[in-house]
Z-matrix of the N, CA and C atoms (Angstrom, degrees):
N
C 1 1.457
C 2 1.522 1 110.60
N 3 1.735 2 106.67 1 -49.12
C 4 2.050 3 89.90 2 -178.02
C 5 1.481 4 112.59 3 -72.59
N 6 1.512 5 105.82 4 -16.80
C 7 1.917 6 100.39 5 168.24
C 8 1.229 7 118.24 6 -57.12
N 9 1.431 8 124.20 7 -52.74
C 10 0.956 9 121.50 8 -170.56
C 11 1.942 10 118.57 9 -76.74
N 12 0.992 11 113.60 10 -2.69
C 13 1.612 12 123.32 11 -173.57
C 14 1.420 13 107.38 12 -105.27
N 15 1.642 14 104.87 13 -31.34
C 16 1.199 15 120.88 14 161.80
C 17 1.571 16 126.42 15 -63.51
N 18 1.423 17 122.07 16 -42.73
C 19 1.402 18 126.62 17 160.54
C 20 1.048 19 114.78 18 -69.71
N 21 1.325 20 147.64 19 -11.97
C 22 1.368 21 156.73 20 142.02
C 23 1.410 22 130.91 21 -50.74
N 24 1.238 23 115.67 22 -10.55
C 25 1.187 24 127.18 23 -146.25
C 26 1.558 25 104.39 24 -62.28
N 27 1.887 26 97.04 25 -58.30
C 28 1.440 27 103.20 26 -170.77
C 29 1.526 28 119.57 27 -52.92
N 30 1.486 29 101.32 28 -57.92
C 31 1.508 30 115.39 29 -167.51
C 32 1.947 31 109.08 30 -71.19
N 33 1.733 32 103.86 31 -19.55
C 34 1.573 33 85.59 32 170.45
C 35 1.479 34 108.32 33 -104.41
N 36 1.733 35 129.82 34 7.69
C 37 1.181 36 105.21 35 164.92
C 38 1.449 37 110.53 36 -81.63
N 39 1.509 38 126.69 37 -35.77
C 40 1.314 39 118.61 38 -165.42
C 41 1.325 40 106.06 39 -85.99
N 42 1.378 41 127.31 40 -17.77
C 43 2.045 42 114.32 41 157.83
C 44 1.628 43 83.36 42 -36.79
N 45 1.213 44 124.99 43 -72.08
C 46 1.898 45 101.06 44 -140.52
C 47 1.495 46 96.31 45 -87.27
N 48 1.233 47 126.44 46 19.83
C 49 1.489 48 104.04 47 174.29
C 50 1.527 49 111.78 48 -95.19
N 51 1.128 50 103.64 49 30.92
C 52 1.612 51 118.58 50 -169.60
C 53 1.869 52 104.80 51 -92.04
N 54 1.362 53 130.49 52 122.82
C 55 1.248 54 119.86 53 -159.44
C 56 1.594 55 112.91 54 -68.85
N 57 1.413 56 99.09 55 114.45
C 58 1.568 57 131.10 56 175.66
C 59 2.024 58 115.78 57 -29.35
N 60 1.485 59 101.59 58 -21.54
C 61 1.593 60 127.31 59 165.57
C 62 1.692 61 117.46 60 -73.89
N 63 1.100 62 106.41 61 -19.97
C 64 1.594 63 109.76 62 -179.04
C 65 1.538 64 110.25 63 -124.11
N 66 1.590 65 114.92 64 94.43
C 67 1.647 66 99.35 65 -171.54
C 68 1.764 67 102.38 66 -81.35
N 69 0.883 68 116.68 67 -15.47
C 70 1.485 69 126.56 68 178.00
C 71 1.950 70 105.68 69 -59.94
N 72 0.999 71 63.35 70 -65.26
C 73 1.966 72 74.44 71 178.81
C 74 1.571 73 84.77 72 -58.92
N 75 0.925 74 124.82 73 -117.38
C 76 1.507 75 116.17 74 -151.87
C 77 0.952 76 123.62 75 -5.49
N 78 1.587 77 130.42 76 -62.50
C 79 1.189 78 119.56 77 -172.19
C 80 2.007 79 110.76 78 -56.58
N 81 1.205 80 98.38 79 -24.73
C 82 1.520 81 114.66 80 -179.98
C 83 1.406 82 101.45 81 -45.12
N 84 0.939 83 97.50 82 -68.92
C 85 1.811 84 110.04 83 -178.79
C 86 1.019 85 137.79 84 -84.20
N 87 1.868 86 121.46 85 -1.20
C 88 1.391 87 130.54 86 115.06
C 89 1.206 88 116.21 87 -27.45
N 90 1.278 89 120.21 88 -74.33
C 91 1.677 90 121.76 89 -159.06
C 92 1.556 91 92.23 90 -74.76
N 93 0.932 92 136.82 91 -5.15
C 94 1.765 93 106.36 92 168.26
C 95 1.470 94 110.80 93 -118.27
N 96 1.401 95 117.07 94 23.68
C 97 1.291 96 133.20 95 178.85
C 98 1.282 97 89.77 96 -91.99
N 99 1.504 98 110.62 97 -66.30
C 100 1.899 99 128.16 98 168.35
C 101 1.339 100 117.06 99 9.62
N 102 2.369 101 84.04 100 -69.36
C 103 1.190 102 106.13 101 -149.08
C 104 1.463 103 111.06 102 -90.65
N 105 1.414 104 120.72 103 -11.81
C 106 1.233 105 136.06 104 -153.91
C 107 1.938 106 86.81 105 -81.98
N 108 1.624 107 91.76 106 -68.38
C 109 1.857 108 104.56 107 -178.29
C 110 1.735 109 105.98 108 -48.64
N 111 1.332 110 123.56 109 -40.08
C 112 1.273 111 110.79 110 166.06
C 113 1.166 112 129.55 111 -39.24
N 114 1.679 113 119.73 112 -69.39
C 115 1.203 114 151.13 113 -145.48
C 116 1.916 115 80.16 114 -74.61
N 117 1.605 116 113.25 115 -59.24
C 118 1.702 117 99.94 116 -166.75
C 119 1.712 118 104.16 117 -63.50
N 120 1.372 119 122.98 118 -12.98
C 121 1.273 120 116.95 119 -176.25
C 122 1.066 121 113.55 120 -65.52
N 123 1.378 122 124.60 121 -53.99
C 124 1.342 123 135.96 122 154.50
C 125 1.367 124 130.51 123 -55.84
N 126 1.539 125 133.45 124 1.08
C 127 1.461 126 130.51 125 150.60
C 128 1.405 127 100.01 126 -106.85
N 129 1.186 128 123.70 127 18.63
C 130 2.058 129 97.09 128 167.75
C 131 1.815 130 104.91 129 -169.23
N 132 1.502 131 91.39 130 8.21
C 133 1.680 132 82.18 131 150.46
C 134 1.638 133 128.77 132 105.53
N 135 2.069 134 82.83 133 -18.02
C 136 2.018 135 99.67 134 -154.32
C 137 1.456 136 73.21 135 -109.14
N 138 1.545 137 99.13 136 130.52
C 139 1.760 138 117.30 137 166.02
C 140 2.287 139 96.48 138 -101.66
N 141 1.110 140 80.52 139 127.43
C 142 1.760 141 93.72 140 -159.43
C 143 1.994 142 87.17 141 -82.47
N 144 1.398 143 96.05 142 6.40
C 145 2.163 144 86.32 143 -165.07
C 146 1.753 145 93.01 144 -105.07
N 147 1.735 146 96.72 145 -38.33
C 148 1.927 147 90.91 146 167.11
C 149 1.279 148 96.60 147 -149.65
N 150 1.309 149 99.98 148 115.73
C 151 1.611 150 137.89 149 172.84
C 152 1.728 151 98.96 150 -63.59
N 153 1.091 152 95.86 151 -60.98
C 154 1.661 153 99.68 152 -178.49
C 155 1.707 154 94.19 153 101.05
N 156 1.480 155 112.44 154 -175.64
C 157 1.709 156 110.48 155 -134.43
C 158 1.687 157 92.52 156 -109.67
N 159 1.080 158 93.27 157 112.87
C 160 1.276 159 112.15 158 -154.47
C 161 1.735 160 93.55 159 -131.13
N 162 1.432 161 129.33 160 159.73
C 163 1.609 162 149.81 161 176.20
C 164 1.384 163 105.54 162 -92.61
N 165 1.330 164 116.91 163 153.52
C 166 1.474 165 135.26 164 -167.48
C 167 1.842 166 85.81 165 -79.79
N 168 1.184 167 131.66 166 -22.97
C 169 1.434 168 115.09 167 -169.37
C 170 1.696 169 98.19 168 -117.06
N 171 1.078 170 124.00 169 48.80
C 172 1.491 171 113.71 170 170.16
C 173 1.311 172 94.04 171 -151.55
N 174 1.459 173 112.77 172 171.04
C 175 1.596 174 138.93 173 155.10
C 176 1.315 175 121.34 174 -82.82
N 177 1.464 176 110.27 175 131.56
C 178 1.873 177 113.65 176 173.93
C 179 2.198 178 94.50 177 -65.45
N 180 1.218 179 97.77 178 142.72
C 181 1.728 180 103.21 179 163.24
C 182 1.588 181 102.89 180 -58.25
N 183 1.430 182 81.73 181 135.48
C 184 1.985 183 96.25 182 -167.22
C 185 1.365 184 123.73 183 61.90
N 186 1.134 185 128.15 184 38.77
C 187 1.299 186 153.19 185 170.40
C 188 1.337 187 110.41 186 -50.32
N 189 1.494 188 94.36 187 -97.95
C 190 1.048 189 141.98 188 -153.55
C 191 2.085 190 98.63 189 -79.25
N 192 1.295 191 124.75 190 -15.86
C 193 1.514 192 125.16 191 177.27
C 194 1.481 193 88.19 192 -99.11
N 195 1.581 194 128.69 193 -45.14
C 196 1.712 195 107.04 194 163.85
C 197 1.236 196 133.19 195 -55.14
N 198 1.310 197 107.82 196 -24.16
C 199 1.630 198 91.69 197 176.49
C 200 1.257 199 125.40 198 -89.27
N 201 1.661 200 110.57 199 -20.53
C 202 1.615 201 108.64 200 148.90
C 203 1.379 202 131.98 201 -47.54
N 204 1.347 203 106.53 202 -43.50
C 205 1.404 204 118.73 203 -179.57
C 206 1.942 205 97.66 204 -62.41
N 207 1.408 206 94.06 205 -44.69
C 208 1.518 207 73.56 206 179.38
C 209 1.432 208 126.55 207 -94.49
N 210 1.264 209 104.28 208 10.68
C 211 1.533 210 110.82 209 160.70
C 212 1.545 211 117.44 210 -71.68
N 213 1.032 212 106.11 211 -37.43
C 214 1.711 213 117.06 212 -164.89
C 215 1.740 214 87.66 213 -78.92
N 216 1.363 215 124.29 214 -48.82
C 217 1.593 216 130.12 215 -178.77
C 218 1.648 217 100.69 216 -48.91
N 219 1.010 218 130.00 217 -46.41
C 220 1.607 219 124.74 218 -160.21
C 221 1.617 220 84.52 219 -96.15
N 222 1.216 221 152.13 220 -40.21
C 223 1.591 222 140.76 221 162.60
C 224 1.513 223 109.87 222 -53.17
N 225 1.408 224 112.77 223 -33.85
C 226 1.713 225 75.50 224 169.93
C 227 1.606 226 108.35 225 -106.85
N 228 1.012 227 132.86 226 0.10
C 229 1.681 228 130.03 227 -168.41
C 230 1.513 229 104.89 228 -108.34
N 231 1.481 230 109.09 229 -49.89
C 232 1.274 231 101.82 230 -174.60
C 233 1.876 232 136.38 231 -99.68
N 234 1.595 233 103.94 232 -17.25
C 235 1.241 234 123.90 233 155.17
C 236 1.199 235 143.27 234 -53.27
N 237 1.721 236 110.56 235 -35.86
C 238 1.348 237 122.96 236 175.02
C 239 1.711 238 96.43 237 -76.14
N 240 1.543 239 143.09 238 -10.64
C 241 1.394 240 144.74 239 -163.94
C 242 1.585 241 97.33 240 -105.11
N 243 0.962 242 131.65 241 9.88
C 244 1.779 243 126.56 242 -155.48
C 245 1.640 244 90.79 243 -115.94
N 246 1.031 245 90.35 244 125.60
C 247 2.171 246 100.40 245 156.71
C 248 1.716 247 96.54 246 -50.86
N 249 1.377 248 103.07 247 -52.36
C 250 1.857 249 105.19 248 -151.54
C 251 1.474 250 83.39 249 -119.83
N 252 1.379 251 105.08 250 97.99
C 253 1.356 252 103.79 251 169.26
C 254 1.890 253 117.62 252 -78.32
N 255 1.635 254 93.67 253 -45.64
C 256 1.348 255 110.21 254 172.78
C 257 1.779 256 119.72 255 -46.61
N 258 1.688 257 119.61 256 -16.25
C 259 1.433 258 118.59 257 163.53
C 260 1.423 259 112.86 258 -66.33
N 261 1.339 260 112.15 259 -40.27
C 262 1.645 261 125.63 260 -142.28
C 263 1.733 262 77.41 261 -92.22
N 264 1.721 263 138.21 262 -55.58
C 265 1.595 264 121.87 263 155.57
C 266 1.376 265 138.95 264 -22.84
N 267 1.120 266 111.76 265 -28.00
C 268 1.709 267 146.49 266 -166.80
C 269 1.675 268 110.50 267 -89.39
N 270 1.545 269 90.62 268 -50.91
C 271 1.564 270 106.41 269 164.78
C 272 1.369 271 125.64 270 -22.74
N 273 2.138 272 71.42 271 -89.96
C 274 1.574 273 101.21 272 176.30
C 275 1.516 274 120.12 273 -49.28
N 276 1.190 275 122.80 274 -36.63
C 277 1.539 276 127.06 275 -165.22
C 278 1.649 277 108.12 276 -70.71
N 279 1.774 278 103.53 277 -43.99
C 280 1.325 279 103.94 278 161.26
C 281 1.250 280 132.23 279 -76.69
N 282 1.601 281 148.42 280 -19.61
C 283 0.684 282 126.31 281 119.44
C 284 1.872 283 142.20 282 -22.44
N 285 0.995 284 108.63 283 -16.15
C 286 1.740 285 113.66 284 -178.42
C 287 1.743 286 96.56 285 -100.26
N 288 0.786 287 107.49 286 -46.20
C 289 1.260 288 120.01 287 151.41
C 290 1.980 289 109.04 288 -36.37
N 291 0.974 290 103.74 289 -108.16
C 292 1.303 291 101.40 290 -170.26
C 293 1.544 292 111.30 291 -46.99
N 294 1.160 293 118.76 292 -12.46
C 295 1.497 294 109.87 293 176.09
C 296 1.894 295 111.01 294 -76.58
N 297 1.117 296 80.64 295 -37.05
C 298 2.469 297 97.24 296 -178.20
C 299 1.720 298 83.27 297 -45.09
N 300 1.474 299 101.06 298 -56.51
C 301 1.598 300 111.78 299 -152.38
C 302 1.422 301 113.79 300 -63.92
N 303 1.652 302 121.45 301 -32.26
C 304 1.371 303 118.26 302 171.96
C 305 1.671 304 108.28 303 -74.52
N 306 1.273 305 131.29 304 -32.60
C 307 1.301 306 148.35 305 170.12
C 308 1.597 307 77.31 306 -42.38
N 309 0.910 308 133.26 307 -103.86
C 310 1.735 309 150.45 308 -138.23
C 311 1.391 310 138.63 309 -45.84
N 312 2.263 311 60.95 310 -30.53
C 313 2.358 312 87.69 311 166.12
C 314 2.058 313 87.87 312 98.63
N 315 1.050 314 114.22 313 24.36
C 316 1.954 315 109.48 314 -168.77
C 317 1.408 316 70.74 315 -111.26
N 318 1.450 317 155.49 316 -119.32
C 319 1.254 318 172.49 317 -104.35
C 320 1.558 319 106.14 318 -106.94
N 321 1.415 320 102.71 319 132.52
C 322 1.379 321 105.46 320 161.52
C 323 1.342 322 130.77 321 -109.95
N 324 1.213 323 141.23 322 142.70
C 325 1.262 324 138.54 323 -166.38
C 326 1.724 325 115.27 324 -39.51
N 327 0.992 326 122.31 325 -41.72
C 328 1.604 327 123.61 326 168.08
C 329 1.149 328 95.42 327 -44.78
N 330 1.780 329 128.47 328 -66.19
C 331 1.235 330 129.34 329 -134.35
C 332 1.559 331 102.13 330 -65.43
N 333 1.462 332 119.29 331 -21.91
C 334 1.059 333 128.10 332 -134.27
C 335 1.562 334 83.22 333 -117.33
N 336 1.480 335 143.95 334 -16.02
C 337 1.191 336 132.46 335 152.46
C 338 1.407 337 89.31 336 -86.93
N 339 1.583 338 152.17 337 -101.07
C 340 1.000 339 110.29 338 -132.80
C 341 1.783 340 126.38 339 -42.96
N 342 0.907 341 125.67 340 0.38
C 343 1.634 342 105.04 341 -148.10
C 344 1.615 343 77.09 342 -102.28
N 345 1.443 344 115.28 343 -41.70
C 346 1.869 345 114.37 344 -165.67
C 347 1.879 346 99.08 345 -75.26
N 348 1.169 347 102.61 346 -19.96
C 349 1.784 348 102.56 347 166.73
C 350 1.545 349 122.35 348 -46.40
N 351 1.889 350 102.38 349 -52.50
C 352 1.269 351 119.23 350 -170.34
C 353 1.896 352 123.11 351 -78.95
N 354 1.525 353 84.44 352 -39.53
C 355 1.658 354 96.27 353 160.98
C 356 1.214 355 114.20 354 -70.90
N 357 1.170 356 130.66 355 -23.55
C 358 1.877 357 114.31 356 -171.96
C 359 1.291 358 91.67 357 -86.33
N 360 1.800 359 135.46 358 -38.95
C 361 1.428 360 123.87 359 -152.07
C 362 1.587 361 85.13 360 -93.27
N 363 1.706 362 152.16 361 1.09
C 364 0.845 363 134.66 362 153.01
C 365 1.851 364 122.20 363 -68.17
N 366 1.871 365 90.84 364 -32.92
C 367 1.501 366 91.53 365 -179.88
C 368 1.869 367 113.66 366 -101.20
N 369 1.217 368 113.48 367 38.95
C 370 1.295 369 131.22 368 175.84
C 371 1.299 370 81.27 369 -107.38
N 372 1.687 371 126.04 370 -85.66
C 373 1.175 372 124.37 371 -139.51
C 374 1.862 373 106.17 372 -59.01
N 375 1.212 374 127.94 373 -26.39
C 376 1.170 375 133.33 374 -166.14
C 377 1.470 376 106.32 375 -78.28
N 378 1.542 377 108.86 376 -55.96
C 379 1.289 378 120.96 377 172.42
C 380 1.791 379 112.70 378 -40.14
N 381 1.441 380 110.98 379 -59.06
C 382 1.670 381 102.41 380 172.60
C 383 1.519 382 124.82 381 -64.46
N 384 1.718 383 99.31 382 -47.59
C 385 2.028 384 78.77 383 150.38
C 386 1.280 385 152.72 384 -68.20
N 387 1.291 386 117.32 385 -11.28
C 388 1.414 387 120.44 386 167.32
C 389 1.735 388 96.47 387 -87.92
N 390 1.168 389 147.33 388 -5.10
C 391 1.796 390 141.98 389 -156.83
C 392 1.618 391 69.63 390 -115.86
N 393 1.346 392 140.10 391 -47.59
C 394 1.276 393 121.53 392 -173.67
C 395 1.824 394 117.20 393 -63.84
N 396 1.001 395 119.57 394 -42.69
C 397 1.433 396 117.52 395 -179.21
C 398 1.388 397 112.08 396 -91.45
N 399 1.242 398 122.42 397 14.04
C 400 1.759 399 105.96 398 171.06
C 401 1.585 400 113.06 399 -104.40
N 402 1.267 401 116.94 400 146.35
C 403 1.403 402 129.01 401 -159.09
C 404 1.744 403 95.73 402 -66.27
N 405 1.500 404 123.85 403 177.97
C 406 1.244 405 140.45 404 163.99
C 407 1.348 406 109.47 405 -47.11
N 408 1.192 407 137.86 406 161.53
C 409 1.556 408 123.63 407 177.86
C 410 1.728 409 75.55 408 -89.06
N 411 1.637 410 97.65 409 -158.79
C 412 1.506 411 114.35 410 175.97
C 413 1.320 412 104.61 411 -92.99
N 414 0.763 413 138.43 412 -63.23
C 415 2.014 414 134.06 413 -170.19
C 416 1.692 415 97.68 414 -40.47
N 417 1.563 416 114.60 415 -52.22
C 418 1.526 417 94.71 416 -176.69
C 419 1.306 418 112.93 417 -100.21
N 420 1.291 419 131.38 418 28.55
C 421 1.514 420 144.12 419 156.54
C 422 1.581 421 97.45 420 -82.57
N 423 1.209 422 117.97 421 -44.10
C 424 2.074 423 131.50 422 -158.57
C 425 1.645 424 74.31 423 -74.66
N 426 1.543 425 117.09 424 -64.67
C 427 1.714 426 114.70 425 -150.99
C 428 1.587 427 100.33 426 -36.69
N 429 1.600 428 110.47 427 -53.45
C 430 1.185 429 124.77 428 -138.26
C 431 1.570 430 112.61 429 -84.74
N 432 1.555 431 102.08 430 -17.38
C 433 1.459 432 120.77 431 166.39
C 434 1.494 433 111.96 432 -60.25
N 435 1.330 434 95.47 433 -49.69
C 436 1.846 435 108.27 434 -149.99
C 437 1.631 436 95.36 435 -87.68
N 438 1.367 437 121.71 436 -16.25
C 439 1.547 438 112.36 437 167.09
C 440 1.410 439 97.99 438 -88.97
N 441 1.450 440 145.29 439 -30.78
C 442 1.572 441 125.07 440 165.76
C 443 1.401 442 109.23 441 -38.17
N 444 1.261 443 92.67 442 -63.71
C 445 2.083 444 87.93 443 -174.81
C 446 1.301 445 115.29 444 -68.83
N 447 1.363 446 109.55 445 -20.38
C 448 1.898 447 89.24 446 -177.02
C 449 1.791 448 106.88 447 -49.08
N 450 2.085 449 94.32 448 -62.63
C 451 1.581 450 124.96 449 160.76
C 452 1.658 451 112.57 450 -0.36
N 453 1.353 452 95.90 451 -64.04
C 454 1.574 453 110.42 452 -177.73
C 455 1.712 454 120.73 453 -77.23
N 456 1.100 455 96.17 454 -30.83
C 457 1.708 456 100.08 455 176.79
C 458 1.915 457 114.98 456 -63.20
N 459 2.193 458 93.93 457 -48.32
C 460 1.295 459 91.69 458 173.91
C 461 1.418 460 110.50 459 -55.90
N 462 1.534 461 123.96 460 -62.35
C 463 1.329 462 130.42 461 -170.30
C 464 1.477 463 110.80 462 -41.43
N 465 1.400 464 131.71 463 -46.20
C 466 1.476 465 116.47 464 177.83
C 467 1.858 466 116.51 465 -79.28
N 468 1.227 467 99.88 466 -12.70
C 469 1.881 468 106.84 467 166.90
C 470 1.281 469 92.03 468 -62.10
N 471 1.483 470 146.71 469 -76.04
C 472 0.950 471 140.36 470 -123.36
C 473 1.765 472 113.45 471 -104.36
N 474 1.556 473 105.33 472 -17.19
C 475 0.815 474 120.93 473 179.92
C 476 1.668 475 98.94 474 -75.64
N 477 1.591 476 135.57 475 -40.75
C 478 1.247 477 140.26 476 154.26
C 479 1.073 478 122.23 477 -39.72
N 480 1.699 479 120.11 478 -51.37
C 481 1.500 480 119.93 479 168.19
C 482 1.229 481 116.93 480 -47.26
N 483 1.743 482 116.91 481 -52.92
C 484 1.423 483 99.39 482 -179.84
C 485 1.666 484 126.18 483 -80.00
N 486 1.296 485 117.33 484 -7.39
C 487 1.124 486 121.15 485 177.05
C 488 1.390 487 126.66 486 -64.72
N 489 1.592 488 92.60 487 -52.46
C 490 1.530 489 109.27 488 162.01
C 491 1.915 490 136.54 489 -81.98
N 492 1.509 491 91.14 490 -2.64
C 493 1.416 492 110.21 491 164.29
C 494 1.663 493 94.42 492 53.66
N 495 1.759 494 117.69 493 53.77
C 496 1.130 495 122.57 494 151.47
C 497 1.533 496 119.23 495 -98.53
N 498 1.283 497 101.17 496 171.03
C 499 1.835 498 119.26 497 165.79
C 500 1.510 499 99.99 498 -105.73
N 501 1.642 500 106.54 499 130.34
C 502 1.327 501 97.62 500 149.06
C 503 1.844 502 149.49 501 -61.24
N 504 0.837 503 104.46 502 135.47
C 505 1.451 504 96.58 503 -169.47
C 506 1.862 505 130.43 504 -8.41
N 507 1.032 506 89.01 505 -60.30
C 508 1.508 507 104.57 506 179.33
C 509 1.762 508 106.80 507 -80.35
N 510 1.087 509 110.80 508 6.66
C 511 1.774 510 107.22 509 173.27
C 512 1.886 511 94.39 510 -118.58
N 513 1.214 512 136.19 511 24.20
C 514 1.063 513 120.06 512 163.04
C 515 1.299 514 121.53 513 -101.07
């Protein structure tokens, strides 16, 4: 059981480090977390769901080329989506980090989920407060303008129709 929660570590702490304010997004970035750990499962061999029976101080075969693969997967899918991208960098780096270190016989696989446990639920919580205080970008500030006025254009058409107790063209 801690092997397997333990090979999990990366890809199921940062599913939830996704800001707790957007359930849409999350699941968003679940499913390409999914797809990302899939896709490296299938170029190098390591199934991240059963590692198989493996020691708190070693690597499963293909480990360690999946979790690059899935490092580079959450840099391009899930980084460009982050308020704080630079936490979710921080992550990864420590994680590579603690991976050298279980290699070396310094870190053991627990150690190495708790510690990426505490950093992701630090860079969850930050990530939804900074995604909470930043304004609309512009495209959905523009969207949200340009459907006020559409809103308003119908409303004064119709507000004319009834004023003037016409039919529109095509209803006469």
């Amino acid at each position: 059981m801690t092997d397997r929660r333990t090979s999990i570590a990366i890809t199921g702490l940062l599913l939830m480090a996704i800001s707790a304010d957007n359930s849409a997004a999350n699941e968003d970035v679940a499913a390409i977390l999914r797809d990302v750990g899939e896709q490296c499962t299938a170029m190098h061999g390591y199934d991240w769901r059963n590692p198989g029976d493996i020691g708190q101080s070693e690597l499963a075969p293909g480990e360690k080329a999946w979790r690059d693969c899935v490092y580079a997967g959450i840099r391009r899918d899930v980084i460009p989506r982050s308020a704080v991208p630079e936490d979710y960098e921080r992550i990864i780096a420590e994680d590579q980090q603690f991976t050298r270190a279980i290699e070396a016989g310094t870190m053991t696989r627990d150690e190495r989920w708790q510690r990426n446990k505490s950093a992701t639920a630090a860079a969850r919580a930050k990530d939804s407060a900074v995604a909470a205080t930043k304004p609309l970008n512009k495209t959905k500030a523009a969207d949200v303008q340009q459907q006020k006025a559409f809103d308003q254009l119908v409303k004064g058409q119709l507000n004319d129709m009834l004023r003037n107790q016409t039919r529109p063209h095509y209803m006469r």
